[in-house]
py3Dmol code that shows the C-alpha trace and the ligand (Angstrom):
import py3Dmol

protein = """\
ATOM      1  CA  UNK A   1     -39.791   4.590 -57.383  1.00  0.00           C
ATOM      2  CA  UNK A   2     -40.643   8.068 -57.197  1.00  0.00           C
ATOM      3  CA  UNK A   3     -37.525   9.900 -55.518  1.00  0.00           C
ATOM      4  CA  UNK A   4     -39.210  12.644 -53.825  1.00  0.00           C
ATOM      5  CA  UNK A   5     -42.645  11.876 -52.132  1.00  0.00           C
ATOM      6  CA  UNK A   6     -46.324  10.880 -53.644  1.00  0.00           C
ATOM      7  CA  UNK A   7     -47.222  13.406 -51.634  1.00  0.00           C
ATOM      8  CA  UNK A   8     -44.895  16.066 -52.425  1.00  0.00           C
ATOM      9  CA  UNK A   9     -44.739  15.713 -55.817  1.00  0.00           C
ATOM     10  CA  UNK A  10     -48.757  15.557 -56.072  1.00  0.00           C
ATOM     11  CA  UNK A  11     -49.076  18.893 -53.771  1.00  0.00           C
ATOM     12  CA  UNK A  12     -45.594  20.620 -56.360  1.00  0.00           C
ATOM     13  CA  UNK A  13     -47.841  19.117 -59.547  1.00  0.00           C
ATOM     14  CA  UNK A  14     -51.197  20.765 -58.505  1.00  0.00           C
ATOM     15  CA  UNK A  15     -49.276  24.058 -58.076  1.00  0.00           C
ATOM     16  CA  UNK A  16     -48.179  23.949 -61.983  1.00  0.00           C
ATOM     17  CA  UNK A  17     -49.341  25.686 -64.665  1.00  0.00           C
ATOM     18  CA  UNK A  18     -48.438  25.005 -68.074  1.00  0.00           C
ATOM     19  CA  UNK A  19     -46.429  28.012 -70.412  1.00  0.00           C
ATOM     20  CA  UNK A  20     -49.326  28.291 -72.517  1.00  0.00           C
ATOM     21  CA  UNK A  21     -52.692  26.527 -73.413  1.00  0.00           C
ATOM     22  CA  UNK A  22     -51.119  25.481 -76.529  1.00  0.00           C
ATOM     23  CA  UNK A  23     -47.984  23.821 -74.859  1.00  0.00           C
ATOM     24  CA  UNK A  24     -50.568  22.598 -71.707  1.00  0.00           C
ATOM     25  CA  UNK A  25     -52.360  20.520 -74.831  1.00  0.00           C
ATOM     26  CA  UNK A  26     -49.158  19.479 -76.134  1.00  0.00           C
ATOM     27  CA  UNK A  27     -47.729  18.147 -72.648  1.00  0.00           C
ATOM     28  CA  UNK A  28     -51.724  16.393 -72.572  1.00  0.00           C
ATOM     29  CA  UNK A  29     -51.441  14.763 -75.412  1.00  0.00           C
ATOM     30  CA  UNK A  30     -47.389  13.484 -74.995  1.00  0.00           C
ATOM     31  CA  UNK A  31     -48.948  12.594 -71.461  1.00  0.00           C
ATOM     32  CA  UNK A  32     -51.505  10.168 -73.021  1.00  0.00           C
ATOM     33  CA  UNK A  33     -49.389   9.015 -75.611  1.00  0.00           C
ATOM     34  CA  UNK A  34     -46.868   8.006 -72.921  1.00  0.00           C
ATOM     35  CA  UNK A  35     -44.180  10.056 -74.780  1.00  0.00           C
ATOM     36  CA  UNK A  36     -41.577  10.761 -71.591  1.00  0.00           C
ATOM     37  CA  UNK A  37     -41.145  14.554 -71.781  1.00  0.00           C
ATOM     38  CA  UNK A  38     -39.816  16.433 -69.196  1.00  0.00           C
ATOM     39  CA  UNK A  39     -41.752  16.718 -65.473  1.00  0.00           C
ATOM     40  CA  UNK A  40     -43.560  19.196 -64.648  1.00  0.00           C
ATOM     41  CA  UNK A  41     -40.962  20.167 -61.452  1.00  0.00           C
ATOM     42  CA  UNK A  42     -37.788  19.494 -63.527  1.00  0.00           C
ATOM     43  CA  UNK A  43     -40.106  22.019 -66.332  1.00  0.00           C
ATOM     44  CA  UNK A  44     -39.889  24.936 -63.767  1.00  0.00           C
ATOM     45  CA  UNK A  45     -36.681  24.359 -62.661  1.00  0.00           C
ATOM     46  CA  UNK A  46     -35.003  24.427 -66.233  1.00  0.00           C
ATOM     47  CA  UNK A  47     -37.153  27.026 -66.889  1.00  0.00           C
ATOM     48  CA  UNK A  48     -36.444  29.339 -64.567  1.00  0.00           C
ATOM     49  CA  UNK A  49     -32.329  28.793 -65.148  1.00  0.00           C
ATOM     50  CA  UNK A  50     -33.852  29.828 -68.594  1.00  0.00           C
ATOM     51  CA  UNK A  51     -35.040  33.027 -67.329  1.00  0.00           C
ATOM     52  CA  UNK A  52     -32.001  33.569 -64.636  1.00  0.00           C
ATOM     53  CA  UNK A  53     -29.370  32.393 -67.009  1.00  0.00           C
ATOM     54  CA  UNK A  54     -30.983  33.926 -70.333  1.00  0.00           C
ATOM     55  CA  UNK A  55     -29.122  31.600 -72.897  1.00  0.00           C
ATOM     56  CA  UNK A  56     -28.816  32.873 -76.645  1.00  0.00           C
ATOM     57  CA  UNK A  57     -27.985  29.518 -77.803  1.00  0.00           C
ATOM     58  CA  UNK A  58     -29.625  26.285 -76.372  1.00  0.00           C
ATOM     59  CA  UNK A  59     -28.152  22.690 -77.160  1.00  0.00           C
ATOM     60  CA  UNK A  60     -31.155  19.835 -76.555  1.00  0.00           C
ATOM     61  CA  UNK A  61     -29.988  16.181 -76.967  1.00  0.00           C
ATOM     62  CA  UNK A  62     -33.487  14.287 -76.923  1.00  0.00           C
ATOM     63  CA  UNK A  63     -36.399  16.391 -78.995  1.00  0.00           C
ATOM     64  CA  UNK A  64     -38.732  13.720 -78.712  1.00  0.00           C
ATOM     65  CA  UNK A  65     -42.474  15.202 -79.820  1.00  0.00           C
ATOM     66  CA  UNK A  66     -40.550  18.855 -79.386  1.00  0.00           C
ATOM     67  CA  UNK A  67     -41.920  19.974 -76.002  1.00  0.00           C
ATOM     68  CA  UNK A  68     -39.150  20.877 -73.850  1.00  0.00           C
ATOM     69  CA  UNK A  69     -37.528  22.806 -76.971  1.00  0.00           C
ATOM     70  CA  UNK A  70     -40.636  24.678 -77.157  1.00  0.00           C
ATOM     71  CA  UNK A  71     -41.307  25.476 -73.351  1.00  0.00           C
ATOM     72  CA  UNK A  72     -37.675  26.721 -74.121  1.00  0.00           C
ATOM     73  CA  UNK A  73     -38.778  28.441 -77.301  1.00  0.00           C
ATOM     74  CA  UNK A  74     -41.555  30.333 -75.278  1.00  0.00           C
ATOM     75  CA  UNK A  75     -39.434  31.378 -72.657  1.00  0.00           C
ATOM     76  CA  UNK A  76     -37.140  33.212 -74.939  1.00  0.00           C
ATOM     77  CA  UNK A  77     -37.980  34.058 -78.210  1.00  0.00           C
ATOM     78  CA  UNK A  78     -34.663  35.160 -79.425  1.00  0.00           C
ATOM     79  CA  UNK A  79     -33.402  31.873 -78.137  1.00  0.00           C
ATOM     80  CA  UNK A  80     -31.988  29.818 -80.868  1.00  0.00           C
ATOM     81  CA  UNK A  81     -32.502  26.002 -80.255  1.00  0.00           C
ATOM     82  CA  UNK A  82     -31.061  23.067 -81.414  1.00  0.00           C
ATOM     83  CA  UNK A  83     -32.336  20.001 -80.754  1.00  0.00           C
ATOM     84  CA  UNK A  84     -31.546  16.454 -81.900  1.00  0.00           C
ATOM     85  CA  UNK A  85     -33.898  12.774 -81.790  1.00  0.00           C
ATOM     86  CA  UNK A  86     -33.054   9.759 -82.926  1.00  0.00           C
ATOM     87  CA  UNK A  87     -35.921   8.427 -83.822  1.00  0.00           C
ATOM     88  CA  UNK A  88     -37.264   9.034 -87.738  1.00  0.00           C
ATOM     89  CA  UNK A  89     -41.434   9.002 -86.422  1.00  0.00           C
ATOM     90  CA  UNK A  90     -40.710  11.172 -83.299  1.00  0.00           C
ATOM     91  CA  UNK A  91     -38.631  13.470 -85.264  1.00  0.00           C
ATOM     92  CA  UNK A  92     -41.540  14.073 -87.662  1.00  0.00           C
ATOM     93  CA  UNK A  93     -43.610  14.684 -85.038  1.00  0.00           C
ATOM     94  CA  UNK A  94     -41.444  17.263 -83.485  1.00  0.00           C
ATOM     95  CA  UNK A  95     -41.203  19.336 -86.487  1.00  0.00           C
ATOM     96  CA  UNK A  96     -44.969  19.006 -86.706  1.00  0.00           C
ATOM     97  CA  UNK A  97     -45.644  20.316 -83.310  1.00  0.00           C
ATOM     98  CA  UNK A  98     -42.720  22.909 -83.402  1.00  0.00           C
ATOM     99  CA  UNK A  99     -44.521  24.462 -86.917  1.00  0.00           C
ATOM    100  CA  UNK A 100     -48.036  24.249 -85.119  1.00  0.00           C
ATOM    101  CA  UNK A 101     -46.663  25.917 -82.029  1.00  0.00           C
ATOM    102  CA  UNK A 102     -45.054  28.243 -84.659  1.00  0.00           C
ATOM    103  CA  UNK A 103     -41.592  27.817 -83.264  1.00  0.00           C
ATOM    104  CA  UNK A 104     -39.997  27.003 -86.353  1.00  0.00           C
ATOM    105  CA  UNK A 105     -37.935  30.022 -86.765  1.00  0.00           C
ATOM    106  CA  UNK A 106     -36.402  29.529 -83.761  1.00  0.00           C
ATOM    107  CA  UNK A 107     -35.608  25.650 -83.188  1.00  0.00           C
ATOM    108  CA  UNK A 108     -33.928  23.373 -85.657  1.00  0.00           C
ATOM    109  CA  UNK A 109     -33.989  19.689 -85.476  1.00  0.00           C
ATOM    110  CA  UNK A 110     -31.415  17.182 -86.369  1.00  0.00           C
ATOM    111  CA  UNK A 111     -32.527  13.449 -86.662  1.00  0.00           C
ATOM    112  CA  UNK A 112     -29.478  11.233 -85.667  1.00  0.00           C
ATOM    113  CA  UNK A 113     -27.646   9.913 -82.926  1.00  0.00           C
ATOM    114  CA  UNK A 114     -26.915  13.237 -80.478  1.00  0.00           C
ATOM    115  CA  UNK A 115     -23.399  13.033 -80.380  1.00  0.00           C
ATOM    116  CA  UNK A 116     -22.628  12.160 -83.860  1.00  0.00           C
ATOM    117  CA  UNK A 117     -24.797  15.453 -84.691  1.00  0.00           C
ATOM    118  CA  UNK A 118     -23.267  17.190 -82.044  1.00  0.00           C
ATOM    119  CA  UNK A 119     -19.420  16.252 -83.173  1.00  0.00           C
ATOM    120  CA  UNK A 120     -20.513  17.107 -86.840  1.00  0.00           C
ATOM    121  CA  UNK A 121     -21.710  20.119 -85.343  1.00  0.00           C
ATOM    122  CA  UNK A 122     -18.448  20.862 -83.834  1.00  0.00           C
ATOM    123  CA  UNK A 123     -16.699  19.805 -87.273  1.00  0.00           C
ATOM    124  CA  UNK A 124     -18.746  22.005 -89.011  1.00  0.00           C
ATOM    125  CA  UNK A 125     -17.291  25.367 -87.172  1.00  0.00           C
ATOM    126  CA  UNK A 126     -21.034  25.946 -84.906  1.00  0.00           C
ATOM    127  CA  UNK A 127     -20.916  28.587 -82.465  1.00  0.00           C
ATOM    128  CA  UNK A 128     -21.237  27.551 -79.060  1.00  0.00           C
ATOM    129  CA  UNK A 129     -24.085  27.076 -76.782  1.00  0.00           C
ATOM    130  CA  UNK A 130     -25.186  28.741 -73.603  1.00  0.00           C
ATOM    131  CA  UNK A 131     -26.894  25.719 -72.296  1.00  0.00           C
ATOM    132  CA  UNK A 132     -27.087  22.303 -73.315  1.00  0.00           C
ATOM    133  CA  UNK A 133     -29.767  19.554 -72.179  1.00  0.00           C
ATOM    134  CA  UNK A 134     -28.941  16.250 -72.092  1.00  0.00           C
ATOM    135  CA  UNK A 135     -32.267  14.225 -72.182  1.00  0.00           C
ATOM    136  CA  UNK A 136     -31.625  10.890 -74.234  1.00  0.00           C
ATOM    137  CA  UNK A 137     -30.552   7.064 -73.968  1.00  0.00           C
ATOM    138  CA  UNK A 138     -29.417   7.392 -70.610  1.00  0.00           C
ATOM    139  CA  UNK A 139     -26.686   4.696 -71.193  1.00  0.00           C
ATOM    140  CA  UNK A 140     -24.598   7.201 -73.530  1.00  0.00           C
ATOM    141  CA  UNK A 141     -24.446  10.320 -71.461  1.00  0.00           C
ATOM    142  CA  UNK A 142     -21.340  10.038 -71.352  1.00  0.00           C
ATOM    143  CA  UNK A 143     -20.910   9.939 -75.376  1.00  0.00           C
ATOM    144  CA  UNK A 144     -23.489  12.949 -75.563  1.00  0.00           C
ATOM    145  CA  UNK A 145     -21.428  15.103 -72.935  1.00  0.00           C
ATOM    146  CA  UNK A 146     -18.075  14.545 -74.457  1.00  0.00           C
ATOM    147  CA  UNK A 147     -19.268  15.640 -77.837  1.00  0.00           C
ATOM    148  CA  UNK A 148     -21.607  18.829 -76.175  1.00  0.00           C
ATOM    149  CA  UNK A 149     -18.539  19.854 -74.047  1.00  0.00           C
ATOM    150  CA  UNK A 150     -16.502  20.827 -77.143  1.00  0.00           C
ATOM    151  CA  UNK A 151     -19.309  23.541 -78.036  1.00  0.00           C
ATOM    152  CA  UNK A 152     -19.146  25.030 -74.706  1.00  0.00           C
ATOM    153  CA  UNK A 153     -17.447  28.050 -73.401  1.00  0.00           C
ATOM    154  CA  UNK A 154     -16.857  29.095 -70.001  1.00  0.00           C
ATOM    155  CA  UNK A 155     -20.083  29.517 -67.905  1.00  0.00           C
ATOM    156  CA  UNK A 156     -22.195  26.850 -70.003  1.00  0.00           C
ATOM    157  CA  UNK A 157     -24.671  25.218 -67.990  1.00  0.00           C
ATOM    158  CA  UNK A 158     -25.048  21.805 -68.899  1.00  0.00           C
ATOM    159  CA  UNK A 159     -28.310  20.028 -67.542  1.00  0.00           C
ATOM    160  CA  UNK A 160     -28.799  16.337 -67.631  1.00  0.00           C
ATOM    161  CA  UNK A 161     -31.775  14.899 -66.756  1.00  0.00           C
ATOM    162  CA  UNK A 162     -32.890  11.432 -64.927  1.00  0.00           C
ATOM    163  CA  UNK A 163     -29.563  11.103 -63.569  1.00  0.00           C
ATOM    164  CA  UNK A 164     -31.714   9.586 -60.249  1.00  0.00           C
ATOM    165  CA  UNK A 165     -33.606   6.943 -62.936  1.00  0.00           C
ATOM    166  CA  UNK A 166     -36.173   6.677 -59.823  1.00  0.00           C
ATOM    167  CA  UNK A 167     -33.578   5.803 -57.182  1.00  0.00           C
ATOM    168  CA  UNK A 168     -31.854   3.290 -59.097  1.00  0.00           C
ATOM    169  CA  UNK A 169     -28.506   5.187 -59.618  1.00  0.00           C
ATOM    170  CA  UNK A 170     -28.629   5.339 -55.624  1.00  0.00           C
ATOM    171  CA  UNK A 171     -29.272   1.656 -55.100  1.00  0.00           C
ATOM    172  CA  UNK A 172     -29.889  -1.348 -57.655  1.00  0.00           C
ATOM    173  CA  UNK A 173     -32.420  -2.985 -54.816  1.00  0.00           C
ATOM    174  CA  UNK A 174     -35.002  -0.245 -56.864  1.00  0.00           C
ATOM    175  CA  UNK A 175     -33.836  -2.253 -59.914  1.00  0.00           C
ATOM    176  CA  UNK A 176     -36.906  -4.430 -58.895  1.00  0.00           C
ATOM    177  CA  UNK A 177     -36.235  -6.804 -61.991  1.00  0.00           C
ATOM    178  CA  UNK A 178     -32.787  -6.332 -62.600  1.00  0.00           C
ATOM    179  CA  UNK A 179     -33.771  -5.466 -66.046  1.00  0.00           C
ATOM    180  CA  UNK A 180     -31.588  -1.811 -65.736  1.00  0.00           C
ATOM    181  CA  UNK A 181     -28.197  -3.620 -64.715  1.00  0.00           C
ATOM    182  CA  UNK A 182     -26.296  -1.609 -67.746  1.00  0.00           C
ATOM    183  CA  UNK A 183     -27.735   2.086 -67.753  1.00  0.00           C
ATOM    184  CA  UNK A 184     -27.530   1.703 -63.865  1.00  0.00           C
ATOM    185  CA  UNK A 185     -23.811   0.615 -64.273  1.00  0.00           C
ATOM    186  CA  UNK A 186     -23.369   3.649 -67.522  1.00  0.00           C
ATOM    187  CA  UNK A 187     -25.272   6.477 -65.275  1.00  0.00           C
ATOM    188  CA  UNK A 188     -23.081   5.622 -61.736  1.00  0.00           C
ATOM    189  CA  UNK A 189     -20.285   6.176 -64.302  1.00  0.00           C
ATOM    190  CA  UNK A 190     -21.782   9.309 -65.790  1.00  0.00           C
ATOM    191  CA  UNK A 191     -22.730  11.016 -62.283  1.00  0.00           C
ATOM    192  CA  UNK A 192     -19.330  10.186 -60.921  1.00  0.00           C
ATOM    193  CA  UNK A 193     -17.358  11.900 -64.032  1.00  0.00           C
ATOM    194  CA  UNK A 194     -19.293  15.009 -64.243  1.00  0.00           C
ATOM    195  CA  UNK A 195     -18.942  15.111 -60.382  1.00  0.00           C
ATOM    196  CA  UNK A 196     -15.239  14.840 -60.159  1.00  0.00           C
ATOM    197  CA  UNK A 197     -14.586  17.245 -62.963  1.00  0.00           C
ATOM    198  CA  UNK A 198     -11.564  19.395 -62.360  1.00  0.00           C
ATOM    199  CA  UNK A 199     -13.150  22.311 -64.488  1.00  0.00           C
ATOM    200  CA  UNK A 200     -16.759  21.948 -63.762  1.00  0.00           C
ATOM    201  CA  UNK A 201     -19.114  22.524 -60.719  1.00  0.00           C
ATOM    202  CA  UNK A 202     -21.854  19.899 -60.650  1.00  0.00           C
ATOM    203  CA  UNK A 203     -24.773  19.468 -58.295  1.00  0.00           C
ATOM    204  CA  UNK A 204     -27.321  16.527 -58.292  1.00  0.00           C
ATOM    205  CA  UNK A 205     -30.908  17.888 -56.972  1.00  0.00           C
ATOM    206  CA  UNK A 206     -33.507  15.520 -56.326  1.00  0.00           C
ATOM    207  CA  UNK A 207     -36.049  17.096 -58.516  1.00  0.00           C
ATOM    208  CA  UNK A 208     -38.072  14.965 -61.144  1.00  0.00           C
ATOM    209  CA  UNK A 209     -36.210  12.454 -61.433  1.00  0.00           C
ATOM    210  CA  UNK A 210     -32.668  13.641 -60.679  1.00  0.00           C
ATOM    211  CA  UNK A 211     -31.340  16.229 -62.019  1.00  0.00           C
ATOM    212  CA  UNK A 212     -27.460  17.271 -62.481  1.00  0.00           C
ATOM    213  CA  UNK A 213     -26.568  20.555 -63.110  1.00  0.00           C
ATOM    214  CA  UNK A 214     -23.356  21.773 -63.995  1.00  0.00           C
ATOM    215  CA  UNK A 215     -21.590  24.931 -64.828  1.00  0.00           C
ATOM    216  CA  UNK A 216     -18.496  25.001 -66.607  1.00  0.00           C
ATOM    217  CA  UNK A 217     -15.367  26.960 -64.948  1.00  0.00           C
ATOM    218  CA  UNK A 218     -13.029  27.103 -68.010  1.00  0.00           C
TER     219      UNK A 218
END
"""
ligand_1 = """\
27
SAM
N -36.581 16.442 -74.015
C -37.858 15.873 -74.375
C -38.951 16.641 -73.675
O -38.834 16.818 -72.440
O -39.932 17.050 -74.335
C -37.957 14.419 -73.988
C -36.875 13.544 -74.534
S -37.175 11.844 -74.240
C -36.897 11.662 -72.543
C -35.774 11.088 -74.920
C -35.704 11.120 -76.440
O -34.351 10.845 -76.823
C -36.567 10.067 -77.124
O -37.442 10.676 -78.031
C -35.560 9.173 -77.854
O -36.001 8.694 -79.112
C -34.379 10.099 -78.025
N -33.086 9.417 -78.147
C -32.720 8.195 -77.682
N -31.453 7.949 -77.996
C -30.984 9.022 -78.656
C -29.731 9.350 -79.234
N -28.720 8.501 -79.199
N -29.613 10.552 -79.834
C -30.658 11.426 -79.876
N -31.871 11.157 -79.355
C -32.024 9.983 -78.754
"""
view = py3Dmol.view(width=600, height=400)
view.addModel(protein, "pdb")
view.setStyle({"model": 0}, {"cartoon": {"style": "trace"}})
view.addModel(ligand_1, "xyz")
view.setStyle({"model": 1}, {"stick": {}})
view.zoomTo()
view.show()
């Protein structure tokens, strides 16, 4: 179920235009290839915290085919990204697109699991990041956020998206199959934890579908 409107999110789509033609192709072609890349309202919204927030360092769990990191990329040029897939094919892909879009200077990817890249990361003495995206398996959030947190600092903003998973967090009756039982289960978990936080302030917005955003206080 779409958590906003039809409607709405038809009239906020029409109103969107992509970063550049090159990354309007890109979001085409991931579109068609029903690679899930980020919305185009939960694309302004993260990149306008991009603009407000101006992050040196940017943390992305979930490349897939590189987009988001790029929009980020193209925000910012003196950002530096890193961005971690799983996946061996999509990973190759990303680093394809990323050289096309000739963002390769400024985002490196990491194939492997996100938090055992993130935790080696950590191991490995990496400076900390401004902002950190958590767009992956949606069943280890959880994993991904306790391994990003430790490269934080004060003031991070950490973003996760599809914490709504089209209503489903808010009510399993949108679970139409009950084929979600698990990440439904994982993400009421996840939403609940980042929410009741001692050292965190987290809001959910209904944007896309769901997004959490929170800012770290120490
Ligand atoms: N952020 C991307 C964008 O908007 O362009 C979209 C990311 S897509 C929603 C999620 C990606 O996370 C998929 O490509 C998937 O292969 C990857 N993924 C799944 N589990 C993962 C894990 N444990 N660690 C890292 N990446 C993972």
């Amino acid at each position: 179920m779409n958590i906003i409107n039809d409607k709405v999110t038809q009239y906020i789509d029409e109103l969107y235009k992509p970063l550049t033609p090159e990354l309007g192709q890109l979001r085409r072609e991931a579109e068609e290839a029903r690679v899930p890349i980020i919305l185009r309202d939960t694309e302004g919204l993260l990149l306008n915290i991009i603009r407000m927030n101006n992050p040196k360092r940017i943390l992305e769990i979930g490349t897939a085919v590189g987009y988001s990191a790029s929009c980020f990329a193209a925000v910012n040029k003196e950002t530096e990204i890193i961005t971690v897939e799983y996946n061996e094919e999509t990973y190759k892909t990303a680093l394809m697109n990323i050289e096309k879009l000739g963002f390769s200077d400024n985002i490196t990817v990491y194939l492997g699991d996100g938090a055992e890249v993130t935790e080696k990361l950590y191991e490995e003495g990496c400076s900390p990041f401004d902002l950190i995206f958590i767009d992956a398996a949606k069943s280890h959030y959880k994993r991904f956020w306790e391994a990003a947190v430790k490269l934080a600092h004060t003031g991070t903003v950490i973003i996760s998206d599809n914490v709504l998973m089209k209503a489903m967090t808010v009510s399993s009756e949108y679970d139409v199959y009950g084929k979600h039982k698990t990440n439904i289960r994982k993400m009421r978990e996840y939403v609940q934890y980042i929410n009741q936080l001692e050292d965190c302030h987290t809001c959910v917005i209904p944007v896309g579908d769901g997004v959490a955003i929170s800012i770290l206080t120490k």
